[in-house]
N, C-alpha and C positions, 0 to 999 in steps of 0.2 A: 814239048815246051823247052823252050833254051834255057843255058843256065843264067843268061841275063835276067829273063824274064821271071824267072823261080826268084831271085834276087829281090828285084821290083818287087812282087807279091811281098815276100816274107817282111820288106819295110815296108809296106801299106799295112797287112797285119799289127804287126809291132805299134804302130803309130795309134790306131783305131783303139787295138788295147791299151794303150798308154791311154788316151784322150778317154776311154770309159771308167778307167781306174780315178785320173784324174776328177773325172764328174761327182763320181761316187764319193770320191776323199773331200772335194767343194762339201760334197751338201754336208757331210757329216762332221767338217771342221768350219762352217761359219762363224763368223764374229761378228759382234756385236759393239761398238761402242759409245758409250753416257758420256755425259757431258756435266759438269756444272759448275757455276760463276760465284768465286769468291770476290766481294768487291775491298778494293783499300783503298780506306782514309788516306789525307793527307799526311806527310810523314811527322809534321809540326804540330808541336803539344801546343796545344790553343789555352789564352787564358781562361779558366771558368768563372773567372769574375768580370770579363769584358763580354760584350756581344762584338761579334764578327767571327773572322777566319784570319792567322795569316798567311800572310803571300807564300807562294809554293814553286817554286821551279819547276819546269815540266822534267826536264833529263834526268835532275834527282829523284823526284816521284817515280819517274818511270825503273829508276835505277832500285828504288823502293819497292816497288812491285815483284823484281826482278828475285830480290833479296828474298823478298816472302815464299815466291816461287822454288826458291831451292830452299826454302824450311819447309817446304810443303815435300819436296822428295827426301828430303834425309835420312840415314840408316835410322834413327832414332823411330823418327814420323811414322815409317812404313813397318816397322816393328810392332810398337804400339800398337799400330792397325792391327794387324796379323795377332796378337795378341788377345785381341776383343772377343769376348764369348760368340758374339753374333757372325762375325768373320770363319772362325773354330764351325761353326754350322752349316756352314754354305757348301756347297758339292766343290767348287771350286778350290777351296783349300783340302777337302776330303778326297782326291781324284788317285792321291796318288797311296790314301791312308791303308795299315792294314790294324785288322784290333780285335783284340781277346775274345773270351767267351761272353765278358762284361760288357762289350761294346766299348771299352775305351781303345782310345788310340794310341798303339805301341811303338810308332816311327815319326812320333812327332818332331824330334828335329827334323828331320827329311823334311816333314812336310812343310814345315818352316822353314827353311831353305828352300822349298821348290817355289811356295808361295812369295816369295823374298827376290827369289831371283825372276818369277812373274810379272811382278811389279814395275822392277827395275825394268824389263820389255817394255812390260803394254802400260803400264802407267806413266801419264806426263802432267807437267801443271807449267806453265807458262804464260809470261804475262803480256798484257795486251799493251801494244806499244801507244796508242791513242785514247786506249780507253782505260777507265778504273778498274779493270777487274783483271784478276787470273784465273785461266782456263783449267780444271780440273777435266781430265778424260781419261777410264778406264775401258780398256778391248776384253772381251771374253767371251765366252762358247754362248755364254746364256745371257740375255736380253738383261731377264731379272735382276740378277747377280751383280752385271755389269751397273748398274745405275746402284744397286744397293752396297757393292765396293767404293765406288766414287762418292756416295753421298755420306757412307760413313768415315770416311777421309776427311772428307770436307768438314762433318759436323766435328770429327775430333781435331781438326787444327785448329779452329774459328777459337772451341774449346781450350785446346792448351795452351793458345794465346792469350785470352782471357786468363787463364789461373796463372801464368807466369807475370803476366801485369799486373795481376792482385798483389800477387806476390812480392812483386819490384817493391807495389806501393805499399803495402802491410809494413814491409822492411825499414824502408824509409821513412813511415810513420810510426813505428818501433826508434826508430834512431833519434826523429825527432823530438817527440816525446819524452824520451831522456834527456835530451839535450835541453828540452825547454825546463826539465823539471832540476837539473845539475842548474841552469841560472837563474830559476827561483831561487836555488838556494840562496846563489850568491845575493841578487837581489833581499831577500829577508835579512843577511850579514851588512849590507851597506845599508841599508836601514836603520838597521841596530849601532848602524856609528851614528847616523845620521841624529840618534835619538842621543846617544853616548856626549853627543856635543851642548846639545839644548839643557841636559841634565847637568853638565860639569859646568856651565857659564850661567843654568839659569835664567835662559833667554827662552821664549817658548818659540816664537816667528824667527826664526832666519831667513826664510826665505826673500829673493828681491821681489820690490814691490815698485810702484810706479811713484808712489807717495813716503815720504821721510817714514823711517823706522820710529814708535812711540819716544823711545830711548834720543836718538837723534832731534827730535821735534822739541823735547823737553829742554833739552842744551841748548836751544835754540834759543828757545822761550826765555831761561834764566840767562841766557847771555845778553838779549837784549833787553831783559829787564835788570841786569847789572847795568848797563849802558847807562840806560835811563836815571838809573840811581846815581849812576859816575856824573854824569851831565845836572841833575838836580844838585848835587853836591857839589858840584865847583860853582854855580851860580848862589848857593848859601853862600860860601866863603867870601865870592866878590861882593855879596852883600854885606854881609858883615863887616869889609874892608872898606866900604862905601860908608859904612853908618861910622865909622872907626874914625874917618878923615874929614865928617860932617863934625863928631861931637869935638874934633881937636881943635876946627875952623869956627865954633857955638862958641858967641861969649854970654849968652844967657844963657844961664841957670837954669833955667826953668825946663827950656828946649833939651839942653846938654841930658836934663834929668829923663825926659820923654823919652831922647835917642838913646839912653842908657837901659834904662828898660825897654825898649824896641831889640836894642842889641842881643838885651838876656834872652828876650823870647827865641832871636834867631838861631840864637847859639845853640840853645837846648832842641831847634830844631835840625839844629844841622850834628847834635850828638842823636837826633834821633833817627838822622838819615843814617850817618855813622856806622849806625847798628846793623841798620836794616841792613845795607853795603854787607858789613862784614860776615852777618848772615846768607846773605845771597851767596856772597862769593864763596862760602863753603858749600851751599846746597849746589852750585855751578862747579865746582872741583868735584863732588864726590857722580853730580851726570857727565863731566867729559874721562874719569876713571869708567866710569859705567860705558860710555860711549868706545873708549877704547878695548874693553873686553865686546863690544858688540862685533866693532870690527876686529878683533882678534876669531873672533866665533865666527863670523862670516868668511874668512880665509880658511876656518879648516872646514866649515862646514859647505861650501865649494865643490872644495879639493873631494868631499865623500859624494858630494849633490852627483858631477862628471861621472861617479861610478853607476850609483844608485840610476840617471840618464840611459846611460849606457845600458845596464842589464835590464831598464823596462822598453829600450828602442829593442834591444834584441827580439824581446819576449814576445812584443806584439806585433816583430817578421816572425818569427816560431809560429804563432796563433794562426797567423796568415795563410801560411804558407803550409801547415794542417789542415786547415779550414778549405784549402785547393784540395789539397792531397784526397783528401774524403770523398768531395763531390766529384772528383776522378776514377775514385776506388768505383762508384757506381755509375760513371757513366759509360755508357754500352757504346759508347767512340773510342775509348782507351785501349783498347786492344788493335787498332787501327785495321783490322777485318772482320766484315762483317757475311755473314753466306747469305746469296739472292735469294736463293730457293732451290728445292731438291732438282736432281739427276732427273731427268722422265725417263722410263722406260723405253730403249730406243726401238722401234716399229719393225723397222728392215735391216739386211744386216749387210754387212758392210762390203761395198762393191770390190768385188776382187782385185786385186793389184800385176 
């Protein structure tokens, strides 16, 4: 045999063993990889007091998705994981464990770091350019393991999304809350002027009305019954000056005597108007005194209304705006992902590359 041909043989050999080592290492390193579908909301906090949705841009949402996807691989996320009692059990985090007489594990950072930097490999989550969901997929030696690595991923992001949203909202509803109860207060203090004004004037209604204030209707009333009186009164007087210029123009006796006593009657009626008049006109002095402490009271009482306004508009955006926050705290959209459903156990394993 030539030495060509010795040649020839020893690379066919070579190759043959290679190619059965090869076969042997296939079967013994197959993989396996899960799948499973995290779906996400739109990125816009929808009102809980309206019905609908609103509008959503596709690029942003996608870019939203995209966002989630890398909270989904994060050193945090995949820690976590790897931290999980149920994780700690799987042969796959155990592959590379050594441990006591007690059976616990004595290289557990090792193995946390080998599991860590596992992940980083064969773990991906990416999202879907067309559709609502990201793609959660773990690769591993074992069928089983492979679907129960990905779905407990899956169920603890969905999870920590959820209790950081609570959280957000707990916080914010914490904040609010004080804040609505700091403008009670204030609210209860503009009150207490509001009261401080009615009690110094002695006026119980300040407030504007559609119809004249008691106080204002009364000045009304005694003005134009001063009027009235003013106008009765000058028509006495030009009677009296009428009967005055009859008894001068009377050259009977008799007449002269009638219009004389007509005259007295008049007279003592127009002392009797007189009266009345000068009566009035003080009960009308002492309601336009009265009227101008009303409106002196209605200027400061205003000026506290605009606060007291102020801090119950605030109050009942506060109440509001709680009253969101709540019905957010428990609705199962706020965390803006929700999980389809678990990993299946994947059948066949994964065609060689």
């Amino acid at each position: 045999m030539s030495r060509k041909q010795i040649i020839y043989l020893w690379v066919v050999l070579v190759l043959l063993t290679s190619g059965e080592k090869k076969s042997v290492l296939g079967a013994s390193v197959s993989e396996y990889t899960a799948q499973a579908l995290i779906k996400v909301l739109p990125y816009a906090d929808k009102d809980p007091m309206t019905i609908g949705t609103p509008p959503v841009d596709k690029d942003i949402q996608y870019s939203f998705r995209k966002s989630m996807a890398a909270l989904v691989k994060r050193q945090s996320t995949l820690l976590e994981l790897i931290d999980r009692d149920k994780m700690r059990q799987t042969r796959w985090f155990r592959r590379s464990a050594k441990f006591d007489k007690q059976g616990r594990i004595i290289n557990v950072d090792h193995c946390i770091l080998r599991a860590y930097k596992d992940l980083r490999e064969h773990f991906s989550a990416s999202a879907h350019k067309d559709s609502e969901f990201v793609v959660l997929s773990m690769t591993c030696s074992d069928a089983q393991e492979a679907a129960d690595i990905v779905n407990e991923i899956a169920t603890l992001f969905v999870a920590s999304q959820a209790a950081n949203k609570k959280a957000e909202i707990a916080a914010k509803l914490s904040s609010l809350n004080e804040r609505r109860r700091s403008v009670q207060m204030e609210l209860s203090v503009a009150e207490s002027a509001l009261a401080e004004v009615r009690t110094r004037f002695g006026i119980t209604d300040l407030e504007e009305h559609s119809y004249p204030h008691p106080i204002t209707a009364r000045l009304m009333r005694l003005e134009h019954e001063r009027d009235n009186y003013v106008l009765e009164t000058k028509a006495v007087e030009a009677h009296i000056s009428n009967l005055k210029k009859q008894q001068e123009g009377e050259a009977n006796e008799q007449v002269k005597k009638e219009l004389q006593a007509e005259l007295n009657n008049v007279r003592n009626d127009l002392i009797v108007l007189q009266s009345k008049l000068a009566e009035l006109e003080k009960m009308r002095e002492k309601a336009a005194a009265r009227k101008k402490d009303l409106d002196l009271a209605r200027i400061q009482y205003r000026q506290r209304a605009v606060v007291r306004d102020e801090r119950e508009k605030t109050i009942n955006e506060l109440k509001l705006l709680i009253e969101k926050l709540k019905i957010m705290f428990d609705d199962p959209e706020t965390p803006k992902v929700q999980l389809v459903g678990p990993a299946l156990i994947p059948l066949e394993a994964d065609s060689p590359k």
